[in-house]
KEMIDREN-734102 format. One record per residue (C-alpha): residue number from 1; residue in one letter; x, y, z. Coordinates in steps of 0.2 Angstrom, whole numbers, plus 5000, padded with zeros to 4 digits. Example, Ala and Ser with C-alpha at 12.3 -4.5 7.8 and 13.67 -1.06 7.14 Angstrom:
BEGIN
<pt k="1" r="A" east="5062" north="4978" up="5039"/>
<pt k="2" r="S" east="5068" north="4995" up="5036"/>
# end
This chain:
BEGIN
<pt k="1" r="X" east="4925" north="5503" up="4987"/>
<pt k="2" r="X" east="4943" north="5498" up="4991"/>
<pt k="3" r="X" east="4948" north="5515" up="5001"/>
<pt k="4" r="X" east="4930" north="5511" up="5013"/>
<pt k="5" r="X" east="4933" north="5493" up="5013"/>
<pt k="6" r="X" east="4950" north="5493" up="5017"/>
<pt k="7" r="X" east="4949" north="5502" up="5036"/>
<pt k="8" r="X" east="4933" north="5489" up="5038"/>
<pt k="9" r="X" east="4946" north="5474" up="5034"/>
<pt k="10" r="X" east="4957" north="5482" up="5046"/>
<pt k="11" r="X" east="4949" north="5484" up="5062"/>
<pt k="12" r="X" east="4946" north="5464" up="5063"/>
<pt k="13" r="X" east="4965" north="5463" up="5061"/>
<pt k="14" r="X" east="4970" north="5475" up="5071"/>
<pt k="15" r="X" east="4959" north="5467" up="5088"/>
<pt k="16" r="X" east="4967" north="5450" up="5084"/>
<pt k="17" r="X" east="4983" north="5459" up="5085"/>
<pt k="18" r="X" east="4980" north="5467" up="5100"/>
<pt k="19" r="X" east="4972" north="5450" up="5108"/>
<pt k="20" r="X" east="4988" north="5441" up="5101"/>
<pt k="21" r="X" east="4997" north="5455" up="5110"/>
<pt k="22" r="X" east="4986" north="5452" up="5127"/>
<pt k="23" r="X" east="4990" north="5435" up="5127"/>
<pt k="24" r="X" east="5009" north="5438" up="5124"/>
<pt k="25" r="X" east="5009" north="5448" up="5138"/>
<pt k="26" r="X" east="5002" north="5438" up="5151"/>
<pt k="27" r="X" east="5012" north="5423" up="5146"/>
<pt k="28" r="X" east="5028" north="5432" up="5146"/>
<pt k="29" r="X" east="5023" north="5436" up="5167"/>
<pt k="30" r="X" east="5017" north="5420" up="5170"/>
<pt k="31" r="X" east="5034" north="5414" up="5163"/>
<pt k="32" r="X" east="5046" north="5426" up="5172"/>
<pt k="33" r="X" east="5032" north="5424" up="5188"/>
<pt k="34" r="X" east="5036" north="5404" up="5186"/>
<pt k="35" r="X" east="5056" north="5407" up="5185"/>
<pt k="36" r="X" east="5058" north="5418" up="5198"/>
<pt k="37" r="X" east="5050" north="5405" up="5208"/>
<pt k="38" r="X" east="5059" north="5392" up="5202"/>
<pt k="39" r="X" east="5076" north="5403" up="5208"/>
<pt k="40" r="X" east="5068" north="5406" up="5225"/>
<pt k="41" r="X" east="5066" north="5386" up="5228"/>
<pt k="42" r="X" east="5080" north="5380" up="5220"/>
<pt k="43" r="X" east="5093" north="5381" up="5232"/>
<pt k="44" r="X" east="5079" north="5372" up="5243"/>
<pt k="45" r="X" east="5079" north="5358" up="5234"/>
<pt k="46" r="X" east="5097" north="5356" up="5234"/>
<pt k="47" r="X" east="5096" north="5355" up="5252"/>
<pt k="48" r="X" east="5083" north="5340" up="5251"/>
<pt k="49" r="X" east="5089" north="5332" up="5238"/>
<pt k="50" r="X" east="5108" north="5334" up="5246"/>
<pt k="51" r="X" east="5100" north="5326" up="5261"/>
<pt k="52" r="X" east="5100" north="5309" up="5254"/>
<pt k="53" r="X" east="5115" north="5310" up="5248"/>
<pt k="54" r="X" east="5129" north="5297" up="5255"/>
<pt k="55" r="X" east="5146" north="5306" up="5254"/>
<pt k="56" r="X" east="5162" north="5295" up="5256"/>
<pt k="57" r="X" east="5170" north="5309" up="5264"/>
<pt k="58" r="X" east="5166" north="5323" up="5279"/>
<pt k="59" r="X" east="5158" north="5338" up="5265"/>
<pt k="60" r="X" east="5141" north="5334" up="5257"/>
<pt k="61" r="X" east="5147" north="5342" up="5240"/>
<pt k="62" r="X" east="5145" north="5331" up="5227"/>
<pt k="63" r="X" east="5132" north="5316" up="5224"/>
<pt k="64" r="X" east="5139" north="5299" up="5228"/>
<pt k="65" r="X" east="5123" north="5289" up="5228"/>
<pt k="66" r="X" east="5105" north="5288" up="5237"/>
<pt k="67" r="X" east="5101" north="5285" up="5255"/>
<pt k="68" r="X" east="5087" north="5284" up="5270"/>
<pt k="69" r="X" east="5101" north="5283" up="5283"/>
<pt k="70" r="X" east="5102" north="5301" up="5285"/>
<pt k="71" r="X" east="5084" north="5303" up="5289"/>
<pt k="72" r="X" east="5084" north="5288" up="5302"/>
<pt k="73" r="X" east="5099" north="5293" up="5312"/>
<pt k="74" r="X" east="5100" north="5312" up="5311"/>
<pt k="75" r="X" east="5106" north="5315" up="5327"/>
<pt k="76" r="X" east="5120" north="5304" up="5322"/>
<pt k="77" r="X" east="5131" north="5319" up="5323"/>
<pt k="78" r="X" east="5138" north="5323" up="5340"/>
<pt k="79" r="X" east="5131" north="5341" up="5347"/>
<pt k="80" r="X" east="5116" north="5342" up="5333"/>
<pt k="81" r="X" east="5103" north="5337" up="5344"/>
<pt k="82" r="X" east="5106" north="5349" up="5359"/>
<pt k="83" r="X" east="5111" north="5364" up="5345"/>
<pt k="84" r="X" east="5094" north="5361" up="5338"/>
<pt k="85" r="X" east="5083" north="5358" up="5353"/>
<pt k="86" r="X" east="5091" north="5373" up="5361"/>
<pt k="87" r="X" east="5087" north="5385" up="5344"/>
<pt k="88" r="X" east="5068" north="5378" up="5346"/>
<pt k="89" r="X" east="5069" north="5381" up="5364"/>
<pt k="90" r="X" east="5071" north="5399" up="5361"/>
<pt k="91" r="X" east="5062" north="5403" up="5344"/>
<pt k="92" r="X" east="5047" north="5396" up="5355"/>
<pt k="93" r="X" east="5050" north="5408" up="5367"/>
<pt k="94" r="X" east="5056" north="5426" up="5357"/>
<pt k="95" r="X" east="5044" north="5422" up="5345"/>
<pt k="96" r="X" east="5026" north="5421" up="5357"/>
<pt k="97" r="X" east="5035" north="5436" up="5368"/>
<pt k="98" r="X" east="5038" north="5448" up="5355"/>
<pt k="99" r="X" east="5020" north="5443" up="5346"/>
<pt k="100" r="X" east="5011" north="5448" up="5364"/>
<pt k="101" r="X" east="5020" north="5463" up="5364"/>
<pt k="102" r="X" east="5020" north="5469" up="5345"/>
<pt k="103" r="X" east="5002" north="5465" up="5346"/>
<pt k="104" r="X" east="5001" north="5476" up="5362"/>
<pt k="105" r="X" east="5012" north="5490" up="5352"/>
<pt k="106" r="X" east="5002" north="5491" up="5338"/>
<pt k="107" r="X" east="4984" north="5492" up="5346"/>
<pt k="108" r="X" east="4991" north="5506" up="5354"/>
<pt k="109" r="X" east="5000" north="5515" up="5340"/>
<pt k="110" r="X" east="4981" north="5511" up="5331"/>
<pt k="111" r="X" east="4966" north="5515" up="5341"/>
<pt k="112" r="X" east="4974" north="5527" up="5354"/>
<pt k="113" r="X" east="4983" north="5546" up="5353"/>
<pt k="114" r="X" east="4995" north="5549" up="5366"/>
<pt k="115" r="X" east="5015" north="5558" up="5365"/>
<pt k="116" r="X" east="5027" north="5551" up="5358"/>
<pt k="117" r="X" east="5019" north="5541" up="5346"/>
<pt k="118" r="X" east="5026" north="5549" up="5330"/>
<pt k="119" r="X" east="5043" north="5544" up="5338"/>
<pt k="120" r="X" east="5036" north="5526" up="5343"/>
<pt k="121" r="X" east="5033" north="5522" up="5326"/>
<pt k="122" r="X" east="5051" north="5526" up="5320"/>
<pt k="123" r="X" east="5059" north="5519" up="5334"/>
<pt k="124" r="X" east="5048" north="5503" up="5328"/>
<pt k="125" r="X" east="5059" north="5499" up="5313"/>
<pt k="126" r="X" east="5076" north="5506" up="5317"/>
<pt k="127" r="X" east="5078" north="5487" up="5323"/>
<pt k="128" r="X" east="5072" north="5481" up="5304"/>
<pt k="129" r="X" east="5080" north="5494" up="5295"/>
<pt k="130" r="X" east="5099" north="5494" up="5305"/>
<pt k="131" r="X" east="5113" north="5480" up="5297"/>
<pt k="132" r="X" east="5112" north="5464" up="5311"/>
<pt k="133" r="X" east="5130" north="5469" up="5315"/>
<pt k="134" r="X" east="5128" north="5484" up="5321"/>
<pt k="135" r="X" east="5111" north="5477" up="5333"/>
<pt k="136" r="X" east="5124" north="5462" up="5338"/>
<pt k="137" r="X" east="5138" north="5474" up="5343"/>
<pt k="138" r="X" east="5125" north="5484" up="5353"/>
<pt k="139" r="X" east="5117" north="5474" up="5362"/>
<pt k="140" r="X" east="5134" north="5464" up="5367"/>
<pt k="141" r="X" east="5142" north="5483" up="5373"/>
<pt k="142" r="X" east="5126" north="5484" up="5382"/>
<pt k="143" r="X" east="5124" north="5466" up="5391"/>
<pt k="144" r="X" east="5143" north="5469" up="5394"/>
<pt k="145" r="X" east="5138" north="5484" up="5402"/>
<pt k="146" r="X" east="5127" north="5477" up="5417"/>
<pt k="147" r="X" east="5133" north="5466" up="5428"/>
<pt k="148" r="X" east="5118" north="5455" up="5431"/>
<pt k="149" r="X" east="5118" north="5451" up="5412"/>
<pt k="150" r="X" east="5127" north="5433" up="5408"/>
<pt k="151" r="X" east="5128" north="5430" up="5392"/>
<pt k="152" r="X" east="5120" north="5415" up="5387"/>
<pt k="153" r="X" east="5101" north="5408" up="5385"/>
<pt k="154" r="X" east="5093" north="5425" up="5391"/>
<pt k="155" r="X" east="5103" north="5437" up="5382"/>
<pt k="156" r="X" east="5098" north="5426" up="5367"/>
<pt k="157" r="X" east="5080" north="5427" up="5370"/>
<pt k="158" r="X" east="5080" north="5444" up="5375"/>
<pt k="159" r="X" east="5090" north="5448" up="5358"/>
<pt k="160" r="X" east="5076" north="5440" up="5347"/>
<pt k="161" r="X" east="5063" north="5447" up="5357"/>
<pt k="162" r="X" east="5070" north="5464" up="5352"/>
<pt k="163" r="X" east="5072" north="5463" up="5333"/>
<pt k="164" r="X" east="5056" north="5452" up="5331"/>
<pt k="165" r="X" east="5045" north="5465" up="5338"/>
<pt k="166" r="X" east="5048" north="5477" up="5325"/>
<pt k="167" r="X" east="5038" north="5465" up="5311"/>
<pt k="168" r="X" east="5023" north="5460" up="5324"/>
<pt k="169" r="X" east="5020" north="5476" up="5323"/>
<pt k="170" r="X" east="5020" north="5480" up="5305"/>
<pt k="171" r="X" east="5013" north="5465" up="5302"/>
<pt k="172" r="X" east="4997" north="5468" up="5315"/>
<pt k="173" r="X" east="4997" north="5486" up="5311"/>
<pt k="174" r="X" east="4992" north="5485" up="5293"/>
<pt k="175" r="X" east="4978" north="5473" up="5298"/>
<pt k="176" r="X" east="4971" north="5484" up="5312"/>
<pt k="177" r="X" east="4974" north="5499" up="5300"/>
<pt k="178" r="X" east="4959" north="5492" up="5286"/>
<pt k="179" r="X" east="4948" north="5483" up="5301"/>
<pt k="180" r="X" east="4929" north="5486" up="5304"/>
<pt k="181" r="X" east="4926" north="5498" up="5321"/>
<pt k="182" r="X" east="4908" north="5498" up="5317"/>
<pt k="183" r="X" east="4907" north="5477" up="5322"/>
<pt k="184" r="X" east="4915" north="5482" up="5339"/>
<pt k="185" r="X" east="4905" north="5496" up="5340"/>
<pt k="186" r="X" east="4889" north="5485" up="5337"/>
<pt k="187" r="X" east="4894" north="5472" up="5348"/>
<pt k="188" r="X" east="4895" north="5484" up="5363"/>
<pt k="189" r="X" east="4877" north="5492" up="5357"/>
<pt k="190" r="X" east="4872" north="5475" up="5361"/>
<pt k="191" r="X" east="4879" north="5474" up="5378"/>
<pt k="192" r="X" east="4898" north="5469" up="5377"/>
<pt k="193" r="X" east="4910" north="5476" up="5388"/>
<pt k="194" r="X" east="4929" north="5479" up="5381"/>
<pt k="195" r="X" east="4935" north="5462" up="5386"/>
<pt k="196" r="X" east="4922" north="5455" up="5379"/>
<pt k="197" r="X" east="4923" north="5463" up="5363"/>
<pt k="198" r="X" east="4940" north="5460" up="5361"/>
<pt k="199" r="X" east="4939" north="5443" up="5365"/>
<pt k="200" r="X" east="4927" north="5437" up="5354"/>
<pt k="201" r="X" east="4926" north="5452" up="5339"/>
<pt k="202" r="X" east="4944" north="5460" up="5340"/>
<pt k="203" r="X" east="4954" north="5445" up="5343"/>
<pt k="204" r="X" east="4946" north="5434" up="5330"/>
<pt k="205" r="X" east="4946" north="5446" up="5316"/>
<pt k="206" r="X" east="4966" north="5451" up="5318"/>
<pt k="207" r="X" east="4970" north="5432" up="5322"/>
<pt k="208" r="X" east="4978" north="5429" up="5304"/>
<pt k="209" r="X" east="4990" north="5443" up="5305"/>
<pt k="210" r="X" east="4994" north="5440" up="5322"/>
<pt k="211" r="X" east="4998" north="5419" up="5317"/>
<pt k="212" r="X" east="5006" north="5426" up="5302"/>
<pt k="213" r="X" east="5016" north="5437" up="5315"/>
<pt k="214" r="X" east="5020" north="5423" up="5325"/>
<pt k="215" r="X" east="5025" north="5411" up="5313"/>
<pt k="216" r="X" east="5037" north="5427" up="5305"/>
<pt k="217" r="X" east="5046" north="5426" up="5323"/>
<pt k="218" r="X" east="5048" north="5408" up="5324"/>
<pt k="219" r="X" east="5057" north="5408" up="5306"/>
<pt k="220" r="X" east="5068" north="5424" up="5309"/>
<pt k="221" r="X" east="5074" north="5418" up="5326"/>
<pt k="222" r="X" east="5078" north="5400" up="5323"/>
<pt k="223" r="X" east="5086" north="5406" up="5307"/>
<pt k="224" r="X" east="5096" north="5420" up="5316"/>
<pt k="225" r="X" east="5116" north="5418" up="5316"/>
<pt k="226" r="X" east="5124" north="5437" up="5315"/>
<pt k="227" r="X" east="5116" north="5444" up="5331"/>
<pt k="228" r="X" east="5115" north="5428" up="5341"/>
<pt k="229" r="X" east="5135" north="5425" up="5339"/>
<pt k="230" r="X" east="5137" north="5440" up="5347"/>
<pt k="231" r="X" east="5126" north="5437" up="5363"/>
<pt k="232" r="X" east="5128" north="5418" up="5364"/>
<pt k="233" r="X" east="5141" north="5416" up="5374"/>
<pt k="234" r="X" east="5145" north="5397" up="5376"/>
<pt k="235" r="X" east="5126" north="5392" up="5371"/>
<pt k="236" r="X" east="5128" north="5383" up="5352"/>
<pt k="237" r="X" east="5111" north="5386" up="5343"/>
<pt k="238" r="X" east="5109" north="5376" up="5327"/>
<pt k="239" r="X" east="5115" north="5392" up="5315"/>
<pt k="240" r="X" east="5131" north="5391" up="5326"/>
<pt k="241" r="X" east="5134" north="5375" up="5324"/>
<pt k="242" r="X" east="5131" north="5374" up="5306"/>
<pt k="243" r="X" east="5143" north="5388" up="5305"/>
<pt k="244" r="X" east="5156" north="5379" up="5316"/>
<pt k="245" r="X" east="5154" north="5361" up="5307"/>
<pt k="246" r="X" east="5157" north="5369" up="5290"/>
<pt k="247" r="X" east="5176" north="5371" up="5295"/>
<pt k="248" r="X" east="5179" north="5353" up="5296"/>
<pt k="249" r="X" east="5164" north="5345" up="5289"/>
<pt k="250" r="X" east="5147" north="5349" up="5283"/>
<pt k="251" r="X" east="5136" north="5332" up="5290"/>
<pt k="252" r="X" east="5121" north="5328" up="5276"/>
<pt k="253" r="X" east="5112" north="5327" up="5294"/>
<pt k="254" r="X" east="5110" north="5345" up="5292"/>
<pt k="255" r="X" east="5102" north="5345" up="5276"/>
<pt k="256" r="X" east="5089" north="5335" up="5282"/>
<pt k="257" r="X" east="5086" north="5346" up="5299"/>
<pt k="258" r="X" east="5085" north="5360" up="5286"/>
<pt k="259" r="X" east="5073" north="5352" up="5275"/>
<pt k="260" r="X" east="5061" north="5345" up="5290"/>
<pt k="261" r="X" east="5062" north="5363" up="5296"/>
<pt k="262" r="X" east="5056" north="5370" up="5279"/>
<pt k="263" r="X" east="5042" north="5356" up="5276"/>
<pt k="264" r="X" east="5035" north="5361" up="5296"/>
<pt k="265" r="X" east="5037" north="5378" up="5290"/>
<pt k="266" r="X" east="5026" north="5375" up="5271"/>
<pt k="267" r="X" east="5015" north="5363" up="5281"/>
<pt k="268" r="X" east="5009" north="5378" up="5294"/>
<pt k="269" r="X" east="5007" north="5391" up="5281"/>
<pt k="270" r="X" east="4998" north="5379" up="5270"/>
<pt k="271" r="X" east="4986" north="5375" up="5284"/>
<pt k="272" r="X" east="4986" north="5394" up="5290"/>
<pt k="273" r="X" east="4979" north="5397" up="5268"/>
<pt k="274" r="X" east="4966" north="5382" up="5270"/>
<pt k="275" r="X" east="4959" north="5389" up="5287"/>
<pt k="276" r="X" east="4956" north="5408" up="5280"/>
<pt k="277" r="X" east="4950" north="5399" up="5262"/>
<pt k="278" r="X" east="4935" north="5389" up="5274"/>
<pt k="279" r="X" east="4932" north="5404" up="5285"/>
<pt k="280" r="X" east="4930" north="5416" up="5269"/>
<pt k="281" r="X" east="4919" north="5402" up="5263"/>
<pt k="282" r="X" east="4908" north="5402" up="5278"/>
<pt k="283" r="X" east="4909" north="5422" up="5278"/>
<pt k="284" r="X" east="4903" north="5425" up="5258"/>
<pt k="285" r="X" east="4889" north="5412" up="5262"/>
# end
């Protein structure tokens, strides 16, 4: 009786085990999930909390007591103002040029067959896959190159434009790559021409990834310091002067830029995820 009822007694034991293992498991990656997020934002909320800070000299360092001030006047620092005005000006710009043309690129890589493609697509991410040095020194050598090229606001622009391209497309290209031609296909059945079906099928359906796309430019080129002190000329965007404050003095003015660009940033993408959550709603019912 005790050699049957022993592998009986047994089995009970060995599924709590294994449950207990289970568990184990998915709490040891929901705690290394929750500290690896807690590395990621950490150094942002040094940023925020550093921009109430009240230093008694010129470096935000060390904490020396709390204050609104820095919110209220944060264009107190002389050359702030135009730097990040100026960055804006251009992240507006780079980013909706390259998102109309990525978008472009990757219909065509997509839905069409023509030479050259195979070399289009690796050409496509020799700008995300090369060291920003290398693209800076390039693109100097070649605006240096042509006369009609000052260097300044346009060389800027055309700089972003070149290296954002490369994620509108992948970013575009993997949504095209799993989309539906059977709903184009039924709205031309119905009458649609190709305008039409790209306008109100097409368009709709790839407008995350394209947003998505967009908002990706924005944040790349605002952020972009290695490639834009090599075309800038006497322009100042707001990495450059950041870079060129922090040899003297590092303002907590632009912390607080820093951190009302980060909350913009959150604020978007949290109303990109609500919009998608309401349309999947309306879709599944």
């Amino acid at each position: 009786m005790s050699a049957v009822a022993q592998p009986v007694a047994a089995r009970p034991r060995s599924r709590a085990a294994g449950r207990a293992l289970t568990r184990a498991r998915r709490e040891l990656l929901t705690i290394y999930a929750l500290l690896g997020f807690a590395y990621l934002l950490l150094p942002v909320a040094v940023v925020v909390l550093f921009s109430f800070n009240h230093p008694k000299g010129r470096f935000n360092y060390t904490w020396q007591g709390f204050t609104w001030s820095n919110w209220t006047n944060w264009d107190a620092v002389p050359g702030l103002k135009p730097a990040l005005e100026l960055s804006l000006e251009i992240a507006a710009i780079a980013s909706l040029a390259a998102t109309a043309l990525g978008t472009l690129i990757a219909l065509a890589l997509v839905r069409y067959r023509f030479r050259g493609r195979a070399v289009t697509n690796v050409l496509i991410f020799l700008p995300m896959s090369s060291p920003e040095i290398v693209l800076g020194a390039s693109l100097l050598t070649l605006f240096l190159s042509f006369s009609f090229f000052t260097l300044g606001f346009w060389t800027i622009v055309i700089a972003h434009v070149m290296f954002c391209i490369s994620y509108v497309v992948v970013t575009v290209k993997a949504r095209l790559i799993g989309f539906d031609r059977h709903l184009e296909e039924a709205a031309m059945d119905l009458g649609a021409n190709e305008w039409v079906t790209f306008a109100r099928v097409t368009l709709p359906l790839i407008a995350p990834a394209i947003l998505a796309a967009l908002l990706l430019c924005f944040a790349l080129s605002i952020d972009d310091f290695v490639i834009t002190n090599f075309v800038a000329g006497q322009e100042v965007t707001f990495p450059l002067f950041v870079w060129g404050a922090a040899r003297a003095a590092v303002p907590p003015q632009i912390n607080v830029v820093g951190s009302a660009i980060f909350a913009v940033a959150v604020g978007v993408m949290l109303a990109n995820v609500l919009v998608q959550m309401r349309r999947a709603r309306k879709g599944a019912a």
